[in-house]
C-alpha positions in Angstrom: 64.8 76.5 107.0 62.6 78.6 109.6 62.2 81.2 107.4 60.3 78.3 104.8 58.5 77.2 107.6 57.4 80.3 108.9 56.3 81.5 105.3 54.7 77.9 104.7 53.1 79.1 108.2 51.5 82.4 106.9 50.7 81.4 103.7 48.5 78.2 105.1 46.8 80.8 107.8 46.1 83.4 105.3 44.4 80.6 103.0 42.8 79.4 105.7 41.5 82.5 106.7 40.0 82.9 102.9 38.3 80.0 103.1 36.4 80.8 106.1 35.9 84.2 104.6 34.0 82.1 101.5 32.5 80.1 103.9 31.0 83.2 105.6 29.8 84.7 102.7 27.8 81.8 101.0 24.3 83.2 100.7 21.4 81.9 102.7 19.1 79.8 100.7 16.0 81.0 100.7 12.6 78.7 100.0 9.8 80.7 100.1 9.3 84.8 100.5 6.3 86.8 101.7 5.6 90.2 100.9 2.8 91.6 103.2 2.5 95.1 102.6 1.9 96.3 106.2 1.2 95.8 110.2 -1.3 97.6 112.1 0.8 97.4 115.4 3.4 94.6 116.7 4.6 92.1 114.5 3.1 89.4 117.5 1.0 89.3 119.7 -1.6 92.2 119.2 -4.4 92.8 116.6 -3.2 91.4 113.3 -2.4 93.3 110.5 -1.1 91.6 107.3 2.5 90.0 108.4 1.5 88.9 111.7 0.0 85.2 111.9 2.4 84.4 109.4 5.6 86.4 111.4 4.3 84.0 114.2 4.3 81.0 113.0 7.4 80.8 110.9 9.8 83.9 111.5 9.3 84.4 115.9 12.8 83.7 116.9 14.7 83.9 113.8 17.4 86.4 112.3 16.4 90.0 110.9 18.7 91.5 108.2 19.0 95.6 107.5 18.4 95.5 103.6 19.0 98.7 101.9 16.3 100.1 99.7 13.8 98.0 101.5 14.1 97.7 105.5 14.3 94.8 107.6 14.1 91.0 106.2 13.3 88.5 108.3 14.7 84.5 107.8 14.5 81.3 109.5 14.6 78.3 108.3 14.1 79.2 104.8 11.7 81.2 105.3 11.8 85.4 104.6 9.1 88.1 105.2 9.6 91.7 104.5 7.0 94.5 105.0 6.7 95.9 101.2 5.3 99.4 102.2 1.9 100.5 100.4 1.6 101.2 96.6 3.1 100.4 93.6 6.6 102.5 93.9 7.1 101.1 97.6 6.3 97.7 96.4 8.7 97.7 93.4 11.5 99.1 95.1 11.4 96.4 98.3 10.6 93.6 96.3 14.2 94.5 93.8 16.4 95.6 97.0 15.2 92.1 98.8 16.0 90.0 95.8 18.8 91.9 94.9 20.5 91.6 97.9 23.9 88.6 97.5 23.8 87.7 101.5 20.7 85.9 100.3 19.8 82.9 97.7 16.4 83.3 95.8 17.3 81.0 93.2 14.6 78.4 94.5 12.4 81.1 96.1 8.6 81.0 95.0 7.6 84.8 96.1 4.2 85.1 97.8 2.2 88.4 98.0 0.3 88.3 100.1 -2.8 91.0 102.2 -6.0 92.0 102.6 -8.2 94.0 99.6 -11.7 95.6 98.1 -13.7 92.5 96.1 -15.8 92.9 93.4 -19.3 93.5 94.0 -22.2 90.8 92.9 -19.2 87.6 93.0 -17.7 88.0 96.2 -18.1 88.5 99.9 -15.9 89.2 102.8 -13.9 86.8 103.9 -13.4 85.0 100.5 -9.6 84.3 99.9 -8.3 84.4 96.3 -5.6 82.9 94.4 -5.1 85.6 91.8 -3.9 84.2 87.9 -3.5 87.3 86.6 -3.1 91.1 87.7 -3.5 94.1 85.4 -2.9 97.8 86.4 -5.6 100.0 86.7 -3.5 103.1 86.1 -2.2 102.6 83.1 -3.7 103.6 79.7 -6.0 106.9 79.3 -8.3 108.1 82.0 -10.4 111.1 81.8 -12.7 112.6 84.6 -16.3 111.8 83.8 -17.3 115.8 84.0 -14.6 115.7 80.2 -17.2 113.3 78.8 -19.9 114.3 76.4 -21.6 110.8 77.8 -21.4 111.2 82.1 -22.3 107.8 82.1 -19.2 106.5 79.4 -16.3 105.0 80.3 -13.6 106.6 81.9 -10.8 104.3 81.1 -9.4 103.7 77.6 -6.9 101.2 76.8 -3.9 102.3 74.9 -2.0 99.0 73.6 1.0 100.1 73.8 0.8 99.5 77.5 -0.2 96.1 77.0 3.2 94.7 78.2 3.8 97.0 81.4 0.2 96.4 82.6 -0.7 93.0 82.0 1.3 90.3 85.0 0.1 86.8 84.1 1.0 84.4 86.8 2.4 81.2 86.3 -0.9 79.1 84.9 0.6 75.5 86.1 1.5 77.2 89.3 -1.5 79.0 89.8 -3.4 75.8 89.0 -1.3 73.7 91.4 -1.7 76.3 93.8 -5.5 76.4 93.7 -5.8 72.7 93.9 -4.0 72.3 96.7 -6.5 75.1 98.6 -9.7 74.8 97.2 -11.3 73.0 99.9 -9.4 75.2 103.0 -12.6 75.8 105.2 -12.9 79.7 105.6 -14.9 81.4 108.4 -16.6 84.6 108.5 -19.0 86.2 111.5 -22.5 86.6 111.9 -22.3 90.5 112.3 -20.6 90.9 108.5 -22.9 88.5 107.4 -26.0 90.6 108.8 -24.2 93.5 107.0 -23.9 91.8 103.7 -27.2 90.9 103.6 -28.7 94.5 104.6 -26.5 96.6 102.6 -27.5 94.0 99.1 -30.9 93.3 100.0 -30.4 89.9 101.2 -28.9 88.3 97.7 -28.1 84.8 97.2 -24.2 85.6 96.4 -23.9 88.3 99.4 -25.1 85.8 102.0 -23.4 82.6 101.1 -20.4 81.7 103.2 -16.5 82.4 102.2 -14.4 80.3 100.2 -11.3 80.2 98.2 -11.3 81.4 94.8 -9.3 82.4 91.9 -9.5 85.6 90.3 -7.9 88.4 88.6 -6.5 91.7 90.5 -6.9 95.3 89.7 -3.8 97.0 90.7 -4.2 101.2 91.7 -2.0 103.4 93.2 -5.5 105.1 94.7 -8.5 103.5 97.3 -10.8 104.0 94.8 -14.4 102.9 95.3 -17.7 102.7 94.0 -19.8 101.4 91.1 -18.3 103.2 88.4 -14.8 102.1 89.4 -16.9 98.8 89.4 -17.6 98.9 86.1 -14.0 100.3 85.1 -12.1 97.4 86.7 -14.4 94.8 84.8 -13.7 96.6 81.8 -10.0 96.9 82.0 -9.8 93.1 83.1 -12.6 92.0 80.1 -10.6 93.9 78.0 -7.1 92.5 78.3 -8.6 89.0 77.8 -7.5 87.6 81.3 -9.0 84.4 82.2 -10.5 84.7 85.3 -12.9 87.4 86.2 -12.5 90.3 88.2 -12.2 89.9 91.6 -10.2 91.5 93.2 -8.7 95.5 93.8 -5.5 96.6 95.8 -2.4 98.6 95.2 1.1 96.4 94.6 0.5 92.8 92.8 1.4 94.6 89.5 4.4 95.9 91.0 5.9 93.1 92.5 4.9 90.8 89.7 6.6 93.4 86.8 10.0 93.1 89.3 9.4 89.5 88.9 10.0 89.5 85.4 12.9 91.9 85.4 14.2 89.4 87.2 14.3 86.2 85.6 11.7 84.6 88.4 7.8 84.9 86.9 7.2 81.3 87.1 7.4 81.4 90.9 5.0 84.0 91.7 2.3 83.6 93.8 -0.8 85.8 94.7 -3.0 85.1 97.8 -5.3 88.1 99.5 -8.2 88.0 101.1 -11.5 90.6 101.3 -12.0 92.8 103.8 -14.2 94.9 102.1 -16.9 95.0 98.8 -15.7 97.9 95.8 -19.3 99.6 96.2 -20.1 102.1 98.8 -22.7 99.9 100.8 -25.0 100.9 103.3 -26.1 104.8 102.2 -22.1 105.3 102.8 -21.0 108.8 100.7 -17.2 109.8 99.7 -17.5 112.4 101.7 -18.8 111.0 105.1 -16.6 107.7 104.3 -13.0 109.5 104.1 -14.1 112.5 105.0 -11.9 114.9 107.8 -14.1 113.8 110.5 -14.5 109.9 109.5 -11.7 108.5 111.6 -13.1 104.6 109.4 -11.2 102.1 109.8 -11.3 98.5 107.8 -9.9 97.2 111.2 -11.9 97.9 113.9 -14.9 96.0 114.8 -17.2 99.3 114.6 -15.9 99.8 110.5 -18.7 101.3 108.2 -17.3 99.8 105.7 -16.0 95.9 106.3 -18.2 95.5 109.9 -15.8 93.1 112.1 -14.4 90.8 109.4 -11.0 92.0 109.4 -9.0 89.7 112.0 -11.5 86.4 110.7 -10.7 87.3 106.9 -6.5 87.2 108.4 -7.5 84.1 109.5 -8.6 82.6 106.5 -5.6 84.3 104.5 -3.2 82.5 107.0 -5.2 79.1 106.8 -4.8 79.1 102.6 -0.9 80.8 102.8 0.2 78.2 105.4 -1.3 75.3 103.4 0.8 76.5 100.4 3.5 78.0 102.1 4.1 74.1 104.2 3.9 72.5 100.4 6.8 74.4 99.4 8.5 73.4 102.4 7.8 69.8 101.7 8.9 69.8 98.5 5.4 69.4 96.7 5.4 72.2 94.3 8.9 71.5 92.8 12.1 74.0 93.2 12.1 77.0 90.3 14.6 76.7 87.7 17.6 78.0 89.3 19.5 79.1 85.9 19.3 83.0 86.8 20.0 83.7 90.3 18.8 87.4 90.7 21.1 90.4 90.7 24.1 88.5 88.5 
């Protein structure tokens, strides 16, 4: 009779023991992710880079996670944030290791990316913030150097169709809809000293010299800082010419990325796109190539002395975090519905 009792004994402390083991290993739920791409310094309490007001506000005192493949994850209180790293490739890889990763439960996850970026010339100024409907690669297809072209002043970019599918990410449209409604009216600020800039560097134009505001657009995704009028012309094109919806607006180096490891998988219809300008596509101001990036430049979009964006860097982070908190709380609340939940990632 003790031996019964004592095997009775194990076997109800061994299942015991596997049900706190389950019980351990049921995957955080996770409500909303952000994917800035990078930090200038500190993740608080220094100058801002992309992750920082929103670190702040809802990650300070919560857990961080080692994920292979993409670094440290941050959670509390359903919350996540993980520095992507620049580019496509970087941005692809993180994005898939994060969501990949069975400690965590994406399932009802809307995805924001989120950072700063070049605007298009003659639409936008700095300090805008954009909720993008659609992002389209700028790599893909055939691109010649102009010096190959019998015209200098033809097009460098040709689309090829069959890269339609691989460069074309169209967002959600009732998302991105319900998305921009809910920010439209976010009061954005700028300072006087980019505004003075704007309005030298484009001769004082109407659209330079108006005041920010939220917008929605289409991205240009490139895996190079490229800049200037015929890159100008070249984004338009490429966005014109894949029939997206919304203009041009907007140039940077991972939306494309994260939004094609979206689809992979299973989780398109929670994507969500919201960067700000820091700077204009066009060399402004006399600026050349070569005295802009060159050797001895030392430029940087950040700093307040920047050729390039003036001191709008830390205000247009301000505005980025005033239109991702508004959305970012909605989720939170409820107000843009939970995802379908059919395919949780990595099964």
């Amino acid at each position: 009779m003790k031996k019964v009792l004592a095997w009775l004994l194990a076997f109800l402390l061994l299942g015991g023991a596997a049900a706190l083991g389950e019980a351990e290993e049921t995957p955080i739920p996770i409500r909303v992710l952000l994917l800035p791409k990078f930090e200038v310094g500190e993740l608080s309490g220094d100058f801002p880079g992309e992750a920082q007001y929103y670190y702040e506000a809802y990650l300070a005192g919560g857990e961080a996670y080692e994920v292979p493949g993409a670094g440290t994850l941050y959670v509390k209180d359903g919350v996540a944030l993980c520095l992507t790293g620049m580019g496509k490739v970087n941005a692809a890889i993180t994005t898939a290791a994060v969501l990949t990763d069975r400690r965590f439960d994406f399932s009802a996850a809307y995805v924001i990316s989120t950072g700063c970026a070049g605007s298009a010339m003659g639409t936008t100024v700095m300090g805008d913030v954009f909720v993008i409907s659609e992002a389209v690669d700028y790599d893909l297809g055939h691109r010649v150097d102009s010096r190959e072209l019998k015209d200098p002043e033809g097009t460098t970019w040709f689309r090829d169709p069959s890269f339609d599918d691989a460069a074309v990410v169209r967002l959600d449209p009732a998302l991105t809809e319900a998305v921009y409604a809910l920010v439209r009216d976010v009061p954005l600020e700028t300072t006087e000293r980019t505004r003075a800039f704007m309005a030298a560097a484009f001769d004082g134009a109407a659209w330079a010299v108006r005041d920010p505001r939220v917008l929605r657009g289409t991205t240009v995704t490139g895996d190079n800082y490229w800049k200037g009028i015929h890159g100008h012309n070249s984004a338009a094109q490429i966005v014109e010419s894949y029939g997206c919806a919304d203009p041009y607006a907007l140039t940077e180096m991972e939306d494309v990325a994260v939004g094609r490891t979206l689809q992979r998988l299973g989780m398109a219809d929670r994507y969500i796109i919201i960067r700000d300008s820091v700077n204009i596509d066009v060399f402004m101001a006399g600026e050349t190539p070569e005295h802009l990036w060159g050797p001895d430049s030392g430029d940087q979009l950040s700093s307040e002395e920047s050729v390039e964006s003036a001191d709008i860097f830390e205000t247009a982070r301000k505005n980025n975090f005033a239109v991702g908190s508004a959305v970012i709380d909605a989720i939170l609340r409820g107000e843009l519905g939970t995802p379908d939940p059919a395919l949780r990632p990595g099964t």
